[in-house]
C-alpha positions as CSV (number, residue, x, y, z in Angstrom):
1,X,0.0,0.0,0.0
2,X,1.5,3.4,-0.7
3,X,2.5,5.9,1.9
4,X,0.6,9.0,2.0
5,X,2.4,12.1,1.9
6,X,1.0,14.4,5.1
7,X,2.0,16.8,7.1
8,X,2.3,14.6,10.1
9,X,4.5,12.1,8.1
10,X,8.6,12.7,7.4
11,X,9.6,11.8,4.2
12,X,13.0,9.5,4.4
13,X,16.3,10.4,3.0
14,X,14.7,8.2,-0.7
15,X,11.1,9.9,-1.1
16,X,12.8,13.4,-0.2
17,X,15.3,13.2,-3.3
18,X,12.6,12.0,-5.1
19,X,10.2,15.2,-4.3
20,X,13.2,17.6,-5.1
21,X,14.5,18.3,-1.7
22,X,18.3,17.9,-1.7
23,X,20.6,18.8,1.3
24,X,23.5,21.5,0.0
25,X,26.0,18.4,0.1
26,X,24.2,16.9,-2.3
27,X,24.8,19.6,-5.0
28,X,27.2,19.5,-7.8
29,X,28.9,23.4,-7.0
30,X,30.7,23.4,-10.6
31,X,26.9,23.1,-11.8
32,X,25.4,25.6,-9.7
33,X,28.5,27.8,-10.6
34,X,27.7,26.9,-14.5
35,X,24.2,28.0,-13.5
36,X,25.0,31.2,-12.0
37,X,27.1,32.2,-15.1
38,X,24.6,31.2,-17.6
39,X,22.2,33.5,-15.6
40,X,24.9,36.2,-15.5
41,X,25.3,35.9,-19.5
42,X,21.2,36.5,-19.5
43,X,21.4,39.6,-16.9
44,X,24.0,40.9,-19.3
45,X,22.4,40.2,-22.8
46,X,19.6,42.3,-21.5
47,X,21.5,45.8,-20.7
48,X,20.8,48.2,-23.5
49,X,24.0,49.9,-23.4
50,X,25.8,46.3,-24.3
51,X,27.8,46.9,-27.8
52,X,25.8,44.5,-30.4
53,X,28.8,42.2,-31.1
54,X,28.6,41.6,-27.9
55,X,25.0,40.4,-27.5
56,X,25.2,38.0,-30.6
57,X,28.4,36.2,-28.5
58,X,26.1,36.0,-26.1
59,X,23.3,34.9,-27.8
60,X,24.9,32.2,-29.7
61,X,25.2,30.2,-26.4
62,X,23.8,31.4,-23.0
63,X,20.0,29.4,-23.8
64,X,21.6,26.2,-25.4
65,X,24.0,26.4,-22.0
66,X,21.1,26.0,-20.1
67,X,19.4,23.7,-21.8
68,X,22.7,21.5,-21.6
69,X,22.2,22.0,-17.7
70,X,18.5,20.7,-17.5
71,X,19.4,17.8,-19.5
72,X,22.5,17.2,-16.8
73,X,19.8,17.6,-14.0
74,X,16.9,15.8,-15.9
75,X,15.8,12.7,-13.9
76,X,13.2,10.7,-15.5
77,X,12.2,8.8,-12.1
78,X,11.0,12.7,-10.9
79,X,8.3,12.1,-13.5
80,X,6.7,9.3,-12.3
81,X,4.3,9.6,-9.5
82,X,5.9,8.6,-6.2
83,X,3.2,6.0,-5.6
84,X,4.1,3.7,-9.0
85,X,8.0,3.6,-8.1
């Protein structure tokens, strides 16, 4: 029988991974650091007062660099409701 998922009930250390809670040791830092600078790159594309050589460099790879971290971070089992795995 599946476990329900209350407020009175604590999740253990396998159903909170699976609901997206991570403890900071758990995190990759050169990722989140890869993050941050792809969100830098966005912050920076946007300035109007950014030369327009500049914003096509830009451009040409701060949205694909992302996408290249979601696929990193994609897990297929967070898809699946908890109660089938």
């Amino acid at each position: 029988m599946p476990k329900s998922i209350g407020a009175h009930m604590r999740l253990d250390e396998s159903e909170r991974f699976r609901h997206g809670e991570m403890r900071l040791s758990q995190r990759i830092g050169w990722l989140d650091a890869l993050r941050g600078f792809a969100m830098l790159c966005v912050i920076m594309g946007h300035l109007s007062g950014m030369d327009q050589q500049a914003k096509i460099w830009l451009y040409s790879f701060h949205m694909p660099l992302f996408y290249i971290i979601l696929g990193r971070c994609f897990d297929m089992r967070s898809m699946i409701p908890y109660w089938l795995v």
